[in-house]
ZAMAR-767173 format. One record per residue: residue number from 0; x, y, z of N, C-alpha, C in turn; residue in one letter; chain. Coordinates in steps of 0.2 Angstrom, whole numbers, plus 5000, padded with zeros to 4 digits. Layout:
REC  nr n.px n.py n.pz ca.px ca.py ca.pz c.px c.py c.pz rest kette
REC NUM    X    Y    Z     X     Y     Z    X    Y    Z    A     A
...
***
This chain:
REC  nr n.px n.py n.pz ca.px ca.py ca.pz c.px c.py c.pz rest kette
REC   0 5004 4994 5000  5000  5000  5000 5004 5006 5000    X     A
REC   1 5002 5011 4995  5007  5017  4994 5005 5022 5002    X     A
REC   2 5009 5024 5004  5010  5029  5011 5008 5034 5009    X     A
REC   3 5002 5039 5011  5004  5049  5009 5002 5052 5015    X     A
REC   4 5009 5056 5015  5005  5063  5021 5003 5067 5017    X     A
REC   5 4999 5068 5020  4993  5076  5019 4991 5081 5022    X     A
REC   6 4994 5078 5030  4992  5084  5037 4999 5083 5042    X     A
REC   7 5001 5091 5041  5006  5091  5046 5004 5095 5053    X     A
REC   8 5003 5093 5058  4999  5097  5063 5006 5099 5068    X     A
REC   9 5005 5108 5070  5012  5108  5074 5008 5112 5080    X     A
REC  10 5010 5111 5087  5008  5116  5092 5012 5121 5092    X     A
REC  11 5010 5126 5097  5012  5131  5098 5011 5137 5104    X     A
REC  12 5018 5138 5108  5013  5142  5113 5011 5149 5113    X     A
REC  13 5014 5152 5106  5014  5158  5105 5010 5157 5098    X     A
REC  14 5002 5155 5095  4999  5156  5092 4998 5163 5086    X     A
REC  15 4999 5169 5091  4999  5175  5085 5004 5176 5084    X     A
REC  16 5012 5174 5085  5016  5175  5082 5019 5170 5077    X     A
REC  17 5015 5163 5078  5017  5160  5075 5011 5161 5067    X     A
REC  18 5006 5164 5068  5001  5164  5060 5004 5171 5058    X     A
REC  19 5007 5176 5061  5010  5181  5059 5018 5181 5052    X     A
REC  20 5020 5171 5056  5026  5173  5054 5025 5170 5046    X     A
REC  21 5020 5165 5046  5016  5161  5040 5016 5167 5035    X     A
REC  22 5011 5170 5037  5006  5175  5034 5011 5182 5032    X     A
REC  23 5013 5184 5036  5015  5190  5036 5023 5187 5031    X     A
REC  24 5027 5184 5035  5034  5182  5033 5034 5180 5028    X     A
REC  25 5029 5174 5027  5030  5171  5021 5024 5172 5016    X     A
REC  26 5023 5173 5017  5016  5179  5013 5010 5172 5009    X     A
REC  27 5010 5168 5017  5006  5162  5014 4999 5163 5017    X     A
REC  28 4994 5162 5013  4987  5164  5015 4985 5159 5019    X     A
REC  29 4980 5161 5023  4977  5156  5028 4970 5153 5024    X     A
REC  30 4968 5145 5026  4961  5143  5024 4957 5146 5026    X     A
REC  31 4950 5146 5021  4945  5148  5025 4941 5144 5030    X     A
REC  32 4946 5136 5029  4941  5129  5037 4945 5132 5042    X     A
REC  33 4950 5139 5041  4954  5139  5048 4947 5145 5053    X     A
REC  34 4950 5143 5059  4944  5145  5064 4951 5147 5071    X     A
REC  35 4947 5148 5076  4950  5149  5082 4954 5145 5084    X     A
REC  36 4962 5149 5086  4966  5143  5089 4968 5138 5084    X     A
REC  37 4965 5136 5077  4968  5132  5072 4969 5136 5066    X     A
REC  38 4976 5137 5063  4975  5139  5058 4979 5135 5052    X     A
REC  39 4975 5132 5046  4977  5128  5040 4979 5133 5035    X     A
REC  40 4985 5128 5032  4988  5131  5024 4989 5127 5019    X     A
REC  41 4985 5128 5014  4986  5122  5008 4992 5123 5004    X     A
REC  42 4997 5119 5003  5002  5118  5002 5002 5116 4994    X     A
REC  43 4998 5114 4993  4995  5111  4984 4997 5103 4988    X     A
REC  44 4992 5099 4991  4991  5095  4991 4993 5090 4999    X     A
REC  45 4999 5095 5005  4999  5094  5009 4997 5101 5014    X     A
REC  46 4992 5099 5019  4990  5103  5024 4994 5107 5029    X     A
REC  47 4997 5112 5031  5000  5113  5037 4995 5116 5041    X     A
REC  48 4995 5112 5047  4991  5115  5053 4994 5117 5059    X     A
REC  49 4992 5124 5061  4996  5123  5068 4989 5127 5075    X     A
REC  50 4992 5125 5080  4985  5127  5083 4991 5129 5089    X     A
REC  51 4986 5132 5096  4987  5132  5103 4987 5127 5105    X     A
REC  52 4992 5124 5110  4992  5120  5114 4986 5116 5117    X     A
REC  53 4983 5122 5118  4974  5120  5123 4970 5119 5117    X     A
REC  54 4971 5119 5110  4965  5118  5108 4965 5109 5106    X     A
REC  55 4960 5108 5107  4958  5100  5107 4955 5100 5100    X     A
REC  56 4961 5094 5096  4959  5095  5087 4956 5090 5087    X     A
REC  57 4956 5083 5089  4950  5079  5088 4944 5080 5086    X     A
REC  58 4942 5083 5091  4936  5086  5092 4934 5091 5086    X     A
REC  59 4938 5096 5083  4938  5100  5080 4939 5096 5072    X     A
REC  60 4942 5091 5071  4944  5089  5065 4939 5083 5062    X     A
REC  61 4938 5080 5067  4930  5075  5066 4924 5076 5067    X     A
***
């Protein structure tokens, strides 16, 4: 069976520095499925996600 990633989820304790340095640094746009405490970037085909510590992605992803 062929292996693929497609979702890279990373924590973070600093949140708005870290979508500032996505977005502003690298001048990569945020999704529109990102919401509070998570924020996704399409990659062309893989996901990066990074959230807060406290937010509970289970729950949000399913």
């Amino acid at each position: 069976m062929r292996q693929k990633l497609n979702l890279i989820t990373l924590g973070t304790d600093n949140f708005q520095k870290a979508l500032d340095f996505y977005e502003k640094g690298l001048g990569w746009k945020k999704s529109e499925k990102s919401m509070d405490g998570l924020a996704l970037f399409d990659l062309g085909g893989i996901i990066l996600a990074f959230c807060t510590q406290e937010t509970n992605l289970p729950t949000m992803l399913y």
